[in-house]
C-alpha positions in Angstrom: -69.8 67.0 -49.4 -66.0 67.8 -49.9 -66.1 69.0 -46.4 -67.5 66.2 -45.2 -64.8 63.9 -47.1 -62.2 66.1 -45.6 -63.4 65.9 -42.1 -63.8 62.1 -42.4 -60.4 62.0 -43.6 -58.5 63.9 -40.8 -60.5 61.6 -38.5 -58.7 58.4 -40.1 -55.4 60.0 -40.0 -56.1 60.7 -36.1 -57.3 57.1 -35.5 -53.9 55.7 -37.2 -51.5 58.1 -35.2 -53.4 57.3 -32.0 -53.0 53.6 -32.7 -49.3 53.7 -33.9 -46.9 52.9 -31.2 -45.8 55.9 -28.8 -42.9 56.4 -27.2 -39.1 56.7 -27.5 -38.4 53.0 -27.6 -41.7 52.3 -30.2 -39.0 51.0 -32.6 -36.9 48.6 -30.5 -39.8 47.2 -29.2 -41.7 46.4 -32.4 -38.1 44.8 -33.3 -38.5 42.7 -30.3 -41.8 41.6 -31.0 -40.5 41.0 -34.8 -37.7 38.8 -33.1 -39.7 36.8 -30.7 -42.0 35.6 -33.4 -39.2 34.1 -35.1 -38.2 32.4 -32.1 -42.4 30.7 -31.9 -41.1 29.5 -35.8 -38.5 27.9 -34.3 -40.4 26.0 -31.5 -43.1 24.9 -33.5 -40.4 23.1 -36.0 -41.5 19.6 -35.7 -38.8 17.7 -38.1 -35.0 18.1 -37.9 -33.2 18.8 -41.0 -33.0 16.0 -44.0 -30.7 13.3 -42.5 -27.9 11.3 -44.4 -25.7 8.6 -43.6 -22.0 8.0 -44.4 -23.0 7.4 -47.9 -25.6 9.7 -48.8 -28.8 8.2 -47.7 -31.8 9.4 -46.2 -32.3 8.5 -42.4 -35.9 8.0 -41.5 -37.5 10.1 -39.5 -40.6 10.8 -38.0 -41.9 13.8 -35.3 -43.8 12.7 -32.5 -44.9 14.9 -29.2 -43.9 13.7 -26.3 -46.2 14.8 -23.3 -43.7 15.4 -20.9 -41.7 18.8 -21.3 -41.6 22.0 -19.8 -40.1 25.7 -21.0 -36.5 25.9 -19.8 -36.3 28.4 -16.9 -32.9 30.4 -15.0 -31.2 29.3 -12.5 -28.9 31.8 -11.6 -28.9 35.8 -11.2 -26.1 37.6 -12.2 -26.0 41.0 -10.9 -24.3 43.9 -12.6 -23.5 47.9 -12.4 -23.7 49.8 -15.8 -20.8 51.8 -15.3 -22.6 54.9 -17.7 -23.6 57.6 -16.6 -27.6 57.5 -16.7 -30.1 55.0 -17.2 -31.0 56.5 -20.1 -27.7 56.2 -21.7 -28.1 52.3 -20.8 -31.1 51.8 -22.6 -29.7 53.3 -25.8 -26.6 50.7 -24.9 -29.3 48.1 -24.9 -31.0 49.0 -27.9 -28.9 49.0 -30.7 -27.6 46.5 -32.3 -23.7 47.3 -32.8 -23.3 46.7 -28.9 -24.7 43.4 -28.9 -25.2 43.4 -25.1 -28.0 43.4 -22.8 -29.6 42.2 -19.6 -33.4 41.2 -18.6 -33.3 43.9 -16.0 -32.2 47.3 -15.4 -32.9 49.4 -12.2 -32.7 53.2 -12.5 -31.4 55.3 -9.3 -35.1 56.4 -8.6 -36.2 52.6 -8.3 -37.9 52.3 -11.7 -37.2 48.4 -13.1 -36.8 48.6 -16.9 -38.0 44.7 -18.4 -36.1 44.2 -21.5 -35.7 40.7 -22.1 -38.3 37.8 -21.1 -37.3 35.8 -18.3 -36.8 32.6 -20.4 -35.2 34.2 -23.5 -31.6 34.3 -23.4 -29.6 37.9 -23.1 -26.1 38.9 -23.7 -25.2 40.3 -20.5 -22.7 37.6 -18.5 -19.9 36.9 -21.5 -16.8 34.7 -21.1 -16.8 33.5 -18.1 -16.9 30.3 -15.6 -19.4 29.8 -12.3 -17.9 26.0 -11.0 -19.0 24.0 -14.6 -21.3 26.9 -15.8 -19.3 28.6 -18.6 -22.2 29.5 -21.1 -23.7 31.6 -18.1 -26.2 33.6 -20.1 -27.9 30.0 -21.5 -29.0 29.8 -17.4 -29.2 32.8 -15.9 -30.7 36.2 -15.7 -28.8 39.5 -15.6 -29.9 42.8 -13.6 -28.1 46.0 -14.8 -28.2 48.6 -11.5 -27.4 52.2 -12.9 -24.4 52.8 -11.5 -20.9 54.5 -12.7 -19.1 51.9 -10.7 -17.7 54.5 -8.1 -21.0 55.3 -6.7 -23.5 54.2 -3.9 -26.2 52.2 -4.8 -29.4 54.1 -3.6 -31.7 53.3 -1.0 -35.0 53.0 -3.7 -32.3 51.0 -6.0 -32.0 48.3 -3.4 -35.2 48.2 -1.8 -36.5 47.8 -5.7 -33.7 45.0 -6.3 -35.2 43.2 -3.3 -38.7 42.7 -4.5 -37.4 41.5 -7.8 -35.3 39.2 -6.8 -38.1 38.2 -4.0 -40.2 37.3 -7.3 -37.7 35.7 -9.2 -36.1 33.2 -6.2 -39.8 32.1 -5.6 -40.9 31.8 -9.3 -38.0 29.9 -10.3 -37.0 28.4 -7.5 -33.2 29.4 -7.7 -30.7 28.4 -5.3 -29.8 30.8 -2.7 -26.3 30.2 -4.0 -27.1 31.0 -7.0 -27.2 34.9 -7.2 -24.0 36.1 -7.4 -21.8 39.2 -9.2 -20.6 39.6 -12.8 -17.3 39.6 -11.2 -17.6 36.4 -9.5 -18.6 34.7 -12.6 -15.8 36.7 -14.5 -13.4 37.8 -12.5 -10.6 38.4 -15.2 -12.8 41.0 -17.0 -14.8 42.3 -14.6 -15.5 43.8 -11.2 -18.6 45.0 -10.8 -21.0 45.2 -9.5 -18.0 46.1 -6.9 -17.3 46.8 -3.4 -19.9 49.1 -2.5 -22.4 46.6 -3.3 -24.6 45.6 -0.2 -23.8 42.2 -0.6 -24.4 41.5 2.9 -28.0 43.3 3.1 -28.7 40.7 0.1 -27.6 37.8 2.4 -29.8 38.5 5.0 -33.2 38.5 2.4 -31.7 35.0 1.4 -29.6 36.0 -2.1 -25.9 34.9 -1.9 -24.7 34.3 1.2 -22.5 36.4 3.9 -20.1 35.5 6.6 -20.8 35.0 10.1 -20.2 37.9 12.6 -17.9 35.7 15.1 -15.5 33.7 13.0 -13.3 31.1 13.4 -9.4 31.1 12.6 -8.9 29.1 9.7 -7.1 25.9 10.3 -3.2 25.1 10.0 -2.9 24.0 6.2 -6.2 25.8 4.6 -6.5 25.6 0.8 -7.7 29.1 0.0 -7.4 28.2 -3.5 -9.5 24.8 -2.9 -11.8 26.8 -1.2 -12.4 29.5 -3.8 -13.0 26.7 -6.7 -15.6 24.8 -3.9 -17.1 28.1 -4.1 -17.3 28.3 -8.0 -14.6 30.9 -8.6 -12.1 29.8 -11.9 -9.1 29.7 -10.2 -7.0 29.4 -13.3 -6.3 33.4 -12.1 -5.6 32.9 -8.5 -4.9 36.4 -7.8 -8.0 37.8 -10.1 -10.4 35.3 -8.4 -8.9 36.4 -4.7 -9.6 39.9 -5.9 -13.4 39.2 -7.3 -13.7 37.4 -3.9 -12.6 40.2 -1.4 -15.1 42.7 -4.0 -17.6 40.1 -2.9 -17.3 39.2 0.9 -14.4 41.6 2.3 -14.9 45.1 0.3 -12.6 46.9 2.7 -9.5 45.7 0.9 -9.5 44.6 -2.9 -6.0 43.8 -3.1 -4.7 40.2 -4.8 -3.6 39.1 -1.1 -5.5 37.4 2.0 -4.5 38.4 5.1 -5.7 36.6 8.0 -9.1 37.4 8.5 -9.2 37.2 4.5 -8.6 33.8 5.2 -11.3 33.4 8.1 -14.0 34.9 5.9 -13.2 33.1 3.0 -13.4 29.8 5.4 -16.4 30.6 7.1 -18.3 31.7 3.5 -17.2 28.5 1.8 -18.8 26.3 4.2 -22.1 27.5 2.9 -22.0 26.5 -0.6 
């Protein structure tokens, strides 16, 4: 009988370890869980807080559903390099709290795509910044960490994987081929990645950002370069920082704060499309 109770015993303490959660990141995501069924709380609040007027009286009010609303969804893709040294290192970056950063997406170097945010949740990934009016970029947008040093290629099963997500994403939400762009065009007096050896121009031809033409046209006599770059979207308040996020962009030969001619004809042939 003892035996028996043992035996049945061991077999409960099996059952709980096999249903427990697995794996390295077990914790983070039961915190995530934790977190997103605060955020269900939040939706389903019907009534704002108690209301007063200028003299301490309650404001009537009253909650009534409207039938016309829909979830919020991105309009923008930001795209980023992690500048660590492994994926795995990026994934402890994004799952702790002290660094209070993350993205939605992060693409190993074998092609792997790590999920960590849902796509209508808001992540920490874009900062200060400004995209033409957009300043609170990570309220509309979402962010794709590529494991990358930052003086690195980008590998062939990175891209090809970065393709198919962003296929998904442009056709779920509908986002404007305009709208995927770099960290360092959105910021380009903190950041520059996800830098020159980015294929920017392989994205262009899937429909994500544009690219300039292969013949190009001199820019005319009297061409605002600066007009042109805040057309575009860039915060010109830097001129030189947001001529060097541009060239990262749409030159990458040359990175330097100056346009040289054909600086100038790309930059006037690119800003046509926006």
């Amino acid at each position: 009988m003892k035996n028996g109770y043992l035996y049945f015993f061991f077999l409960c303490i099996i059952a709980f370890i096999s249903c427990s959660p697995k794996g390295p990141y077990s914790v983070t995501n039961k915190y995530y869980n934790n977190k997103t069924k605060g955020f269900l709380k939040t939706l389903q609040k019907q009534l704002p807080d108690s209301l007063t007027d200028s003299i301490g009286m309650p404001i009537p009010s009253e909650w009534v559903g409207t039938v016309n609303f829909g979830i919020r969804k991105p309009n923008y893709v930001i795209i980023h390099f992690t500048a660590q040294d492994s994926v795995k290192q990026t994934l402890h970056t994004f799952t702790v709290t002290t660094t209070e950063t993350s993205a939605h997406y992060v693409i190993a170097k074998n092609g792997k795509i790590f999920h960590m945010v849902n796509d209508y949740l808001r992540a920490n990934h874009a900062g200060l910044g400004k995209w033409g009016s957009v300043t609170d970029m990570n309220s509309c947008s979402l962010g794709i960490e590529i494991d990358n040093n930052g003086s690195e290629p980008f590998t062939d099963a990175q891209i090809n994987s970065l393709l198919a997500l962003l296929t998904q994403l442009k056709k779920v939400y509908n986002i404007p081929q305009a709208n995927f762009i770099g960290h360092q065009d959105f910021a380009p007096k903190r950041k520059p990645d996800p830098g020159p050896l980015f294929p920017w121009k392989k994205l262009a031809q899937h429909g994500f950002g544009y690219w300039s033409d292969d013949i190009l046209e001199l820019a005319p006599d009297g061409f605002d370069y600066a007009i042109a770059l805040r057309l575009m979207g860039y915060d010109t308040s830097d001129i030189k920082a947001a001529i060097v996020a541009f060239k990262r962009h749409f030159v990458q030969t040359d990175i330097s704060p100056q346009l040289t001619q054909l600086d100038l004809n790309v930059l006037y042939n690119v800003y046509q499309k926006y």
